[in-house]
PLY file of the C-alpha trace (Angstrom):
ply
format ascii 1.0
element vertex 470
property float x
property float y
property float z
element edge 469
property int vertex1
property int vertex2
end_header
133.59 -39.04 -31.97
137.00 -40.40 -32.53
140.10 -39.96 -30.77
142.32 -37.31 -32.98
139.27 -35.47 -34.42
139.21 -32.10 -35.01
136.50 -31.29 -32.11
136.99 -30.94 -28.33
133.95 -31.19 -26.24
133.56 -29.20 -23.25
130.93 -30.30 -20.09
127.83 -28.40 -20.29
127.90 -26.40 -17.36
131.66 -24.28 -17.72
131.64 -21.60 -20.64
133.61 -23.45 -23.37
136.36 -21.91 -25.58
135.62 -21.77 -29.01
137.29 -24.85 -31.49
137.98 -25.78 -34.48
135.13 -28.38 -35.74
135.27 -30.34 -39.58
132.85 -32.44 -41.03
134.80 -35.86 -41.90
135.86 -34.81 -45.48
137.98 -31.99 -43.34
137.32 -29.34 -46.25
135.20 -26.56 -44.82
136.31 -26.28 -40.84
134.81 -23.73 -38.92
135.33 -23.01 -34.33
132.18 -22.92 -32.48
131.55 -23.39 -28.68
131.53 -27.00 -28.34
129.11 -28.54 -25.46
128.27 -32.04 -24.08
124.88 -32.10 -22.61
124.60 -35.93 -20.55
120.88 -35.34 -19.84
118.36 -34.10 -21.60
118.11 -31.17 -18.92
121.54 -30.46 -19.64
120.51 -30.13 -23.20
117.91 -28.09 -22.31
120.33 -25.56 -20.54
122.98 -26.04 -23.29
120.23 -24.76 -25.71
119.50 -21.73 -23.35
122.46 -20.52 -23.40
122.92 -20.53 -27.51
123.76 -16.87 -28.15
122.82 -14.70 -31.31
124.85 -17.92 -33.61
122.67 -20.28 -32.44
123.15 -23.93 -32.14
123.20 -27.53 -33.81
123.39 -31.17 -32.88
126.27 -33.14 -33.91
126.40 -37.06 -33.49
129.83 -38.29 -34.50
130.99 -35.97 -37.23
130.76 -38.51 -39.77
128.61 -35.69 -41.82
130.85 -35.48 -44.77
130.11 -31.50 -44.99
129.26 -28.14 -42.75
126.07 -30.00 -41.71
127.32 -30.18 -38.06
129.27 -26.72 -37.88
127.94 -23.64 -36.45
131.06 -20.75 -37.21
130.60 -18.51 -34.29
127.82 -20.06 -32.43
127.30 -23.34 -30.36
127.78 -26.87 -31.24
126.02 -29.73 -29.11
127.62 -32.77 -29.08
125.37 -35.26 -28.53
126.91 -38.53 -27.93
127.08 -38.01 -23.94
123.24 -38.76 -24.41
124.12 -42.51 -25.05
122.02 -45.16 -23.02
120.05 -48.11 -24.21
116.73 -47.84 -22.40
114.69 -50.54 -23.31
114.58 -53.32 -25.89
111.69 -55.85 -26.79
112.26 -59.13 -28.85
108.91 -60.23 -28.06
108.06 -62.17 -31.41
111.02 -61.32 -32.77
111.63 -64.41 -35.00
114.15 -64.48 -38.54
111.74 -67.23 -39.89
108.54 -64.86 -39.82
110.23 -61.64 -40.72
108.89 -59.93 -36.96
111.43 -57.98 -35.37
111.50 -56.47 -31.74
112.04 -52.58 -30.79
114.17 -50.49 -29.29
113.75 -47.19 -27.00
117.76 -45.40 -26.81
118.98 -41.97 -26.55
119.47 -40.14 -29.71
123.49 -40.30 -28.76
123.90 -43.74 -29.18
125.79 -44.94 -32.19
124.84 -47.58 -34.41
128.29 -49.53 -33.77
126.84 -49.87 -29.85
123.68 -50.77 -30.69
124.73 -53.75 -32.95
127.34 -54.70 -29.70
123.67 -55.38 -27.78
121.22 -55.53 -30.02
123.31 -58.85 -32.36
123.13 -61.51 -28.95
119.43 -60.74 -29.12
119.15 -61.67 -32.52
118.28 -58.58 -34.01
119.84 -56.33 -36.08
119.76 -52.31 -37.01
117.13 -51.75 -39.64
119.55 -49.59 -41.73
123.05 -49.45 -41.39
125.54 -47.08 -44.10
128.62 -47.28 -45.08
129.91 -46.68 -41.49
128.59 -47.74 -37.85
130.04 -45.04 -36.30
127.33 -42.47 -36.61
124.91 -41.87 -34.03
121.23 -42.68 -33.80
119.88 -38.91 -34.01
122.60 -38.19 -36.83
120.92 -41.29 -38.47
117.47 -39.25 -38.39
118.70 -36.20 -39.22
120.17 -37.17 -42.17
118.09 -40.11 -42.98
120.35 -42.09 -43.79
120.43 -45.25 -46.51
122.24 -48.11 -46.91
122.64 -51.38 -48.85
118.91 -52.53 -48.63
117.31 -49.02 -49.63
115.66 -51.02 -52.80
114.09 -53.32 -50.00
113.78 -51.63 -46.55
114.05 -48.12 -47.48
115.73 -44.86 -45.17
116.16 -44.99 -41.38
113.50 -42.53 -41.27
111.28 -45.31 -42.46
111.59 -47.70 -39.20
111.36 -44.65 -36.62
108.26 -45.31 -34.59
108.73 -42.02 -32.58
111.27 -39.15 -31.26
111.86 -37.14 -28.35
112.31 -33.61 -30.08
113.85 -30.80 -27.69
112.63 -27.71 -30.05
113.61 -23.67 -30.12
110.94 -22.96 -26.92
112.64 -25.53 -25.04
110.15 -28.11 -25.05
110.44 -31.71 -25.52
107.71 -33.05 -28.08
107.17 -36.82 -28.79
107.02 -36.64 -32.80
105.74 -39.86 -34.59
105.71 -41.04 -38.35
102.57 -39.06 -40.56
103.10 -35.61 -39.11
104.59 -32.61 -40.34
107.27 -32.06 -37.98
108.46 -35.59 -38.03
108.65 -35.42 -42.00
110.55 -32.32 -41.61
112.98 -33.81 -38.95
113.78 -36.71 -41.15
116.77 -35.63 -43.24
115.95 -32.10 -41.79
119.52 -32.08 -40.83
118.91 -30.64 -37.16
117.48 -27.84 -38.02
113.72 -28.28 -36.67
115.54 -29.37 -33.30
117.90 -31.84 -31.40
116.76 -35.18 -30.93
116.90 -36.60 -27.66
116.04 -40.23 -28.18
114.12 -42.59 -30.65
111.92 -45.94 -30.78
113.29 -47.82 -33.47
111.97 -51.25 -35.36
114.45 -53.62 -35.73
115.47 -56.78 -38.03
115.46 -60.23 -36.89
118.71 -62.31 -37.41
119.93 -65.77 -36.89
123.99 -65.20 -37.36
126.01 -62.32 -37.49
127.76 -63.43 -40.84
126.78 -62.38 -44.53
125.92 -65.06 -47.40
127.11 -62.71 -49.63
127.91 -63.29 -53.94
129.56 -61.68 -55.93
130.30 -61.24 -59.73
132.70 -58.24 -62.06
130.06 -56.74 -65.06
132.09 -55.50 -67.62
130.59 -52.02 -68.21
128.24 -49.75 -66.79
125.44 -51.12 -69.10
126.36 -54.09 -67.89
126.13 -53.49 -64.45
122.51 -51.68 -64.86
121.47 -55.10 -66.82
122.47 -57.18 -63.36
120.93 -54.76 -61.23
117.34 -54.56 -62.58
116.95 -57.87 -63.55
118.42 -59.64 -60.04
118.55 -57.23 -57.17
114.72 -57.88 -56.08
116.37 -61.49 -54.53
118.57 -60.14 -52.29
118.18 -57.53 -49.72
121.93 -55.73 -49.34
122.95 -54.95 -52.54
126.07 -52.58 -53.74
128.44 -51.62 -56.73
132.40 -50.46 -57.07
132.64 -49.24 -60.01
136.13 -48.09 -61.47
135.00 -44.42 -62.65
138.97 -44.02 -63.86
138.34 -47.35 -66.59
137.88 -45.89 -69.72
136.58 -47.27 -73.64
134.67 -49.95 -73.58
135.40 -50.63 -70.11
133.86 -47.74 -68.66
131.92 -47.75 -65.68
133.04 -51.56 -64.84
132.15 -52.95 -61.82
132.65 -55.34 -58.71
128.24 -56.24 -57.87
128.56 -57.70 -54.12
125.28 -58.99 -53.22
123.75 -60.66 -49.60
121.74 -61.63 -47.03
121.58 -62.16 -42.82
123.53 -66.09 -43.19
120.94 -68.14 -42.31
122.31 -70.70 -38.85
122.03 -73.72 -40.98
124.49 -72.49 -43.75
127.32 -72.16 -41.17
130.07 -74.54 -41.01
129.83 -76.78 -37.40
132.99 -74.55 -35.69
131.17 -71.52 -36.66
127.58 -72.73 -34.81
128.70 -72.26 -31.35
128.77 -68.58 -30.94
126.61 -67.35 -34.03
125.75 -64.27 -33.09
129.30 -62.83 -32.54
130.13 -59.86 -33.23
134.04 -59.42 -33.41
134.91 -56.52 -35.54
138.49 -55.86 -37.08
140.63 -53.31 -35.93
143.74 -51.97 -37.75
146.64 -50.02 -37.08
145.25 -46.29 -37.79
145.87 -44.27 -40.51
149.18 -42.39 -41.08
148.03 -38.39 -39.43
149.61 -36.76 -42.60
149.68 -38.41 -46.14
151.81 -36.82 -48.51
149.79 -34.73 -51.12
149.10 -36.35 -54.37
149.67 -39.93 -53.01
146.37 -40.52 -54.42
147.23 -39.48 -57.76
145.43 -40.59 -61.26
148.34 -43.09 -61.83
147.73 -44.71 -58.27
144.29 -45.06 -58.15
144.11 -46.16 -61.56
146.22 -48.90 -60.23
144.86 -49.57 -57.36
141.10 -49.47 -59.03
142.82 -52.07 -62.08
144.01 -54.73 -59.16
140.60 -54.40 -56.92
138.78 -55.19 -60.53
141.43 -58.14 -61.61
141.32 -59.86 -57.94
137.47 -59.46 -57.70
135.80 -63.23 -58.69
134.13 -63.14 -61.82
131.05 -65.02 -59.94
131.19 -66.45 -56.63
127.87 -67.30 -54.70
127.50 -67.72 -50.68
130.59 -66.96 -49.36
130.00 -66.59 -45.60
131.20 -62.80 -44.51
131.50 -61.19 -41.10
128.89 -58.18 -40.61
131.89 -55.46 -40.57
133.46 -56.86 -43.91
130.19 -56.63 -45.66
129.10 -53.51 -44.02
131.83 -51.07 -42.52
135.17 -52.53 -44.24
136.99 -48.97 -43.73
135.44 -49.04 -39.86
138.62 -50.93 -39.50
141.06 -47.93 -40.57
140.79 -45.76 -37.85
140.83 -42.24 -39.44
141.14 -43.44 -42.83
139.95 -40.21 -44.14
143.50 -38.50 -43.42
144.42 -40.46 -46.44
143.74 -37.87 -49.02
146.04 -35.54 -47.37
146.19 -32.40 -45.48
143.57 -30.60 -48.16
140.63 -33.38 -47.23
138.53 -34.59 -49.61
134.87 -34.70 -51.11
132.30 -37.10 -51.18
129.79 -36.06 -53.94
126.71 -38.31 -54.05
123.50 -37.76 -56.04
120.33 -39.92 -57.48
118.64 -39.26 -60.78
115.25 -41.15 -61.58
114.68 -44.25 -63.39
114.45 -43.27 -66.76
117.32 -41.21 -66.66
119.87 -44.14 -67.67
121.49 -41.61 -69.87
121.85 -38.85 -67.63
123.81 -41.63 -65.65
125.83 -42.63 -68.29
127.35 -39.33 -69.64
128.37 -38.08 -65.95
130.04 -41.68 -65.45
131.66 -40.82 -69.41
132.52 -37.09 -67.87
134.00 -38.57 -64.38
136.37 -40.74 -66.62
137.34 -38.26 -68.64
137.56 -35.76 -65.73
140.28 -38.35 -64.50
139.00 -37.88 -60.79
141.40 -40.27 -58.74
138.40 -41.81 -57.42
139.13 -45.53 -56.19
135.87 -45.33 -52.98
132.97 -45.16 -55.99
129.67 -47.07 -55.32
126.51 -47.29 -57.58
123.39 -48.58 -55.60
119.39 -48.34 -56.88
117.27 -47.06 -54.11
113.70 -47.91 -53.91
110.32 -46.02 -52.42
110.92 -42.36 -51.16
110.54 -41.90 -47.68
108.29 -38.96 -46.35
111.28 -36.43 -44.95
110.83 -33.06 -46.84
114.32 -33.06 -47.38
114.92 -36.51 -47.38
117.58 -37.58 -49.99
116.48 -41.15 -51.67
114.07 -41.31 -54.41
113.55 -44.00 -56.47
116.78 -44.35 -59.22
119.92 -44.80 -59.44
122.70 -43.38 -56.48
126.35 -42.85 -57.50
128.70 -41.65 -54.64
132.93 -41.18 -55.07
135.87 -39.31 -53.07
137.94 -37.28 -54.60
140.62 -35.48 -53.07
139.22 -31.52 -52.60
142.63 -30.23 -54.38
141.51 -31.76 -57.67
142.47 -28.58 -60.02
138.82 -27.63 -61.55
137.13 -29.80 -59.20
134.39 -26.95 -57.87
133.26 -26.06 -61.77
133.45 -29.33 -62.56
130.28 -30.35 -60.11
128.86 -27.32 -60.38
128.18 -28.64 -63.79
127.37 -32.40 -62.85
124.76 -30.61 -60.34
123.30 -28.88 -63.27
122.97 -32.21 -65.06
121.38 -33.83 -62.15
119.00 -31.00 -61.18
117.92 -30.88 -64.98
117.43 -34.58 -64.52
114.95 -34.20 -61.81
118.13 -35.44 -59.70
119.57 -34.23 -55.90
122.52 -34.30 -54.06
122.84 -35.65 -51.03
122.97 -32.31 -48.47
124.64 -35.19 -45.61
127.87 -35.28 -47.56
127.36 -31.53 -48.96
130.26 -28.88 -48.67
129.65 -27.05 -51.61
126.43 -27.00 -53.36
125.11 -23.85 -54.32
121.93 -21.93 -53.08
120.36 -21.61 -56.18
120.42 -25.27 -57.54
118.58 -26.37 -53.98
115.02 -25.58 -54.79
114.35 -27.63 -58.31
116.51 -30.57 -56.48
113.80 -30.51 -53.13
110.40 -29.79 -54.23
109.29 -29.62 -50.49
111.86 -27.13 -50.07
108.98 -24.19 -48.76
107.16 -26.65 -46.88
110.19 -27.01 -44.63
111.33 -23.54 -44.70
107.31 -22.58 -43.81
107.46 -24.90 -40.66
110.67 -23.54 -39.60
109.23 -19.98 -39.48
106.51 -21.26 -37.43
108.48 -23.37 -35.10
112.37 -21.25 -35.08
110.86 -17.99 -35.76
114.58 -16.54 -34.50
116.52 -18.82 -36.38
118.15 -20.77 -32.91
119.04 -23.66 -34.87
121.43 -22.94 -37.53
124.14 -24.63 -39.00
127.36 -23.81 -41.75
124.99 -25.85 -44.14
121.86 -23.94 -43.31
123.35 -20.70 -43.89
125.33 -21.72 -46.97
122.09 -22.89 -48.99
119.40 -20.53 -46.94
117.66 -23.66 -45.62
0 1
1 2
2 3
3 4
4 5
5 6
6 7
7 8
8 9
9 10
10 11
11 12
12 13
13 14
14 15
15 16
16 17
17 18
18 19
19 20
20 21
21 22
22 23
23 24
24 25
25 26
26 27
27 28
28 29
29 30
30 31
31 32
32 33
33 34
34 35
35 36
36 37
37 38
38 39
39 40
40 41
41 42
42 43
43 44
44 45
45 46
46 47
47 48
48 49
49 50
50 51
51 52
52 53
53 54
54 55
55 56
56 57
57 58
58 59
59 60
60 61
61 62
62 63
63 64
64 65
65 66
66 67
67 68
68 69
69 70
70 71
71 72
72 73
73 74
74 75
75 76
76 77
77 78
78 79
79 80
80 81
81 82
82 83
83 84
84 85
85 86
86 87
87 88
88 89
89 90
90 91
91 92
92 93
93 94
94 95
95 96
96 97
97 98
98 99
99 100
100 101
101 102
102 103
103 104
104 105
105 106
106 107
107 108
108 109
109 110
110 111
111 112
112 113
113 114
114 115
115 116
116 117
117 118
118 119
119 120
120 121
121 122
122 123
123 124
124 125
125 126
126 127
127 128
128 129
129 130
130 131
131 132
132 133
133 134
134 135
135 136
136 137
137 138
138 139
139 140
140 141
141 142
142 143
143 144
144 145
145 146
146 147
147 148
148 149
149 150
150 151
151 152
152 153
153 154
154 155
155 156
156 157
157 158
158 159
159 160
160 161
161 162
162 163
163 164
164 165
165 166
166 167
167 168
168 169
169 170
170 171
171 172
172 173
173 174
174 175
175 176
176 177
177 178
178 179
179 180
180 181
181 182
182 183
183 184
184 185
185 186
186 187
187 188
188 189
189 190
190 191
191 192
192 193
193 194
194 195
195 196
196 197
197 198
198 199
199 200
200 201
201 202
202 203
203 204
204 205
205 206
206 207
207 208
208 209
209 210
210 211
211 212
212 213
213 214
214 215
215 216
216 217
217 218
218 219
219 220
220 221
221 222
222 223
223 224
224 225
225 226
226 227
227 228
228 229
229 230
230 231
231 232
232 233
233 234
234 235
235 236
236 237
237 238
238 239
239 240
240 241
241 242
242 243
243 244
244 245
245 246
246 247
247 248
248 249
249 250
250 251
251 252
252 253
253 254
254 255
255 256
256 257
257 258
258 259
259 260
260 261
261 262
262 263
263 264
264 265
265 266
266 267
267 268
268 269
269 270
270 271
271 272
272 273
273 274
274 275
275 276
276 277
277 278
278 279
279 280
280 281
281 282
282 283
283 284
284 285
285 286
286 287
287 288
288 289
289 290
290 291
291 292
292 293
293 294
294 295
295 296
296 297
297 298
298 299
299 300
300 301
301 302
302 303
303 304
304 305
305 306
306 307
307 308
308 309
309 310
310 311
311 312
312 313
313 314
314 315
315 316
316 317
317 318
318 319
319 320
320 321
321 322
322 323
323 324
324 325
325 326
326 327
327 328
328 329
329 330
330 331
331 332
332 333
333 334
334 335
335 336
336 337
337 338
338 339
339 340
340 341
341 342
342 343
343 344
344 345
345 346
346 347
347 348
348 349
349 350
350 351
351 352
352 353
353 354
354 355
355 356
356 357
357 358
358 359
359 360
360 361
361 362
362 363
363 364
364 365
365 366
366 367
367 368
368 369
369 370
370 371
371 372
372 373
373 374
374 375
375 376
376 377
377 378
378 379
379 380
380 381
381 382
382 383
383 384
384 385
385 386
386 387
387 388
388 389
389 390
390 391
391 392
392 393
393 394
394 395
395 396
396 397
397 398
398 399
399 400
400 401
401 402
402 403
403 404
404 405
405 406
406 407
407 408
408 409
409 410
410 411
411 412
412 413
413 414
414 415
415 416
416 417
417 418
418 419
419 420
420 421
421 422
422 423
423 424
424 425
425 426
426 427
427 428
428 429
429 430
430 431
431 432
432 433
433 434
434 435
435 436
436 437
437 438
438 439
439 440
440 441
441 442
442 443
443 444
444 445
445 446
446 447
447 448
448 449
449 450
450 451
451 452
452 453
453 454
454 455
455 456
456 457
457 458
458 459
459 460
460 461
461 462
462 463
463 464
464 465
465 466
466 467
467 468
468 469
C-alpha cells in the first residue's frame, strides 16, 4: 500500500474506526473496518471478529475495482504478512530452463520478491503491468502478464497455499483440486491466503533484449502477432484506439527476452543482476478535470506513435522499463482527476477477429481519451473457475470514469463480448452487471456450489461479490 492511499490500516488487536477504502481506479469507494493481521494467528482473530459484513483480503489495492472493499464490514490488509521464508536455486540454471522455488507469505509483493529473488538469478514467473501487488492478490486474481502466450497465469506456477477458510482453519491447497481452482482468480472469496510456494524463472541479467517495430493498423498488428510472437516470450501492444481511417487500431509491438550475460556491453558485466529501479517525482494529488481530454490524448497518442522506431531489434532494457514503466510515477493514477478512472479489459476467442475489430472501430469513434491501451494474445487457460485468460485476443484501456455515456457505452461492448464467447476481467471490474456474469464464466455454479459448502454464512464478502452475486 502506498503512502497517500485512500486506506488506513489499523493493528489487529484495537477495534478500528471505519475508513474510506478505493480500488486504484478511485471510482466506487466504500469505509470498512480496516485491520493488519502480522501473523497468521492474528489473522485468525481478525477473521473472528468479522461481524454480520463479513470480511476480505486486500494486498496492495492495485485491484482496479470493489474487489477489495467490504462497505460496512471488515477489510484485512494483508501486507503485514510479508516475510520471505525460504528459497531454493538448487538446479536453477538459465541455460536448461530449471528454475528454483520459493516458500513467502501471501503479503509479500512482487516488487520485494524481485529485490531478493534477481541476485539469485531468478526471476518471478509472472509479473503485470505493475510490481506493486502482493503475492496472495496475485492468486486471487490470477493475474497475467507479458508472457501469458508462453508461461500462462500466476495461478499456473503455484505449487501450493496456505488457505485460512470461514471455520478458521488453515488448509494447505495444491494445483488439481477444487478449492485451489476456485481460489485462483476466486478473488478472496473462498478465503485469505496466508502464504504460497511458487516456481520461479531462471535469469542471467536483469536487463531486457527487447525489439520493437510500429504496424500500421490493427490488421496489421494481428498479422505480426500470429505469425512472430511464438519467438519471444514477453510480448505487448499500444495501440492508439483515438487513430482513426485507415490508421485505426495502429500500434507500437515491443517484444523481449531475459538479456542473455553475453549480449551485455563489458561496463554492464560487473553487476548483472542489478536491480535499480527509477523513481520519479510523484504525481500532482489533484489534476484538473478534463486535462486528459480527446484533443490531448490524441496528441499525446500521435507523438508516442511518431517517436516509436519503425523496427529496432535488441536494444538492452532495464527490467522496470520493460515491465512496470508507470511503477516510476508514484500515484500516477491521480492523473485522470478527482472523478478516477476505468480500466475495462476483456478477451474474445480466436476466431473472433471481427468481434475485435468493430469494438476497436466503436472505441475510435466513441473518442474515449484513451492514451494507456494494450492488445496482448494470451495462450492456454488456466484451471481457476473464475480465472480470466482464455486463449484470444486481450484489449485493456483507461478512460477517465466522467466520460459522458461511458456506463451504456460498455454495457454494450460487454454485450458484444459476452455474445462473442468473451469476459471481462472481474480484477479491474467496477461496473459490470449481474446478469452478463454467467454466459462470460461457464464455471460460474461450480464456484458458487463450493462456496455454499465451504462459506455457508457468507463471511467472506466483498463490494464485487455483492455487486455481481458471486
Amino acid at each position: 500500500m502506498h503512502k497517500g492511499d485512500t486506506v488506513t490500516v489499523m493493528s489487529a488487536t484495537p477495534a478500528p474506526e471505519s475508513v474510506s477504502v478505493s480500488g486504484w481506479g478511485r471510482t466506487a469507494p466504500s469505509t470498512a473496518r480496516v485491520v493488519r493481521p502480522r501473523s497468521q494467528e492474528e489473522a485468525v482473530a481478525a477473521l473472528r471478529s468479522c461481524a454480520e459484513r463479513g470480511g476480505i483480503a486486500r494486498g496492495l489495492g492495485r485491484a482496479y475495482g470493489d474487489a477489495a472493499q467490504n462497505a460496512g464490514g471488515a477489510v484485512l490488509d494483508m501486507t503485514g504478512l510479508d516475510r520471505v521464508h525460504t528459497i531454493d536455486a538448487t538446479g536453477a540454471s538459465a541455460a536448461s530452463a530449471a528454475g528454483g522455488t520459493v516458500v513467502c507469505d501471501a503479503g509479500v509483493s512482487l516488487h520485494h520478491l524481485m529485490e531478493v529473488l534477481l541476485p539469485l538469478g531468478l526471476f518471478v514467473p509472472v509479473t503485470p503491468g505493475t510490481r506493486y501487488v502482493t503475492v496472495g492478490g496475485a492468486i486471487a486474481a490470477d493475474i497475467h502478464g507479458k508472457n501469458h502466450h508462453v508461461s500462462g497465469s500466476f495461478a499456473h506456477h503455484v505449487l501450493a497455499l496456505d488457505l485460512l477458510t470461514a471455520d478458521g482453519t488453515v488448509r494447505t491447497v495444491e494445483p488439481g483440486t477444487p478449492l485451489f481452482d476456485a481460489t485462483a482468480g476466486g478473488m478472496g472469496l473462498t478465503g485469505v491466503i496466508l502464504s504460497a510456494t511458487l516456481r520461479l524463472h531462471p535469469v542471467e541479467t536483469s536487463l531486457m533484449a527487447v525489439d520493437t517495430e510500429r504496424a500500421a493498423d490493427l490488421d496489421d498488428l494481428m498479422a505480426r502477432l500470429t505469425a512472430t510472437d511464438h519467438r519471444y516470450r514477453y510480448s505487448v501492444a499500444w495501440i492508439d484506439l483515438l487513430a482513426r481511417g485507415a490508421a485505426t487500431g495502429r500500434a507500437v509491438l515491443t517484444r523481449g527476452d531475459h538479456a542473455p550475460l553475453a549480449a551485455l556491453p563489458d561496463r554492464a558485466r560487473t553487476a548483472p543482476l542489478a536491480f535499480r529501479p527509477r523513481r520519479l517525482p510523484p504525481a500532482p494529488r489533484f489534476v484538473p478535470e478534463g486535462l486528459l481530454g480527446r484533443r490531448s490524448v490524441g496528441l499525446f497518442n500521435e507523438l508516442w506513435y511518431r517517436k516509436a522506431p519503425r523496427s529496432r531489434t535488441g536494444e538492452l532494457q532495464k527490467l522496470s522499463a520493460f515491465f512496470h514503466p508507470l511503477d516510476g510515477v508514484p500515484h500516477w493514477n491521480r492523473v485522470y482527476g478527482r472523478g478516477g478512472f476505468v480500466q475495462y479489459q476483456f478477451v474474445v476467442g480466436y476466431g473472433q477477429e471481427e468481434t475485435l475489430r468493430r469494438i476497436v472501430r466503436r472505441i475510435s469513434a466513441h473518442r474515449c481519451p484513451s492514451f494507456l491501451a494494450v492488445l496482448k494474445r494470451f495462450g492456454e487457460a488456466g484451471a481457476g473457475w473464475l480465472s480470466f485468460p482464455v486463449p484470444g485476443w486481450t484489449l485493456a484501456l483507461d478512460i477517465p470514469a466522467g466520460l459522458p455515456g461511458l456506463g451504456p457505452f460498455l454495457d454494450e461492448l460487454d454485450e458484444e463480448v459476452a455474445g462473442a464467447g468473451g469476459r471481462v476481467y472481474l480484477a479491474k471490474d467496477s461496473r459490470l452487471r449481474p446478469g452478463a456474469l454467467a454466459s462470460m464464466y461457464p464455471r460460474l455454479p461450480d464456484f458458487r456450489a463450493l462456496r455454499r459448502e465451504l462459506d455457508p454464512n457468507s463471511l467472506f464478502r466483498s463490494d464485487l461479490s455483492r455487486r455481481l452475486g458471486l
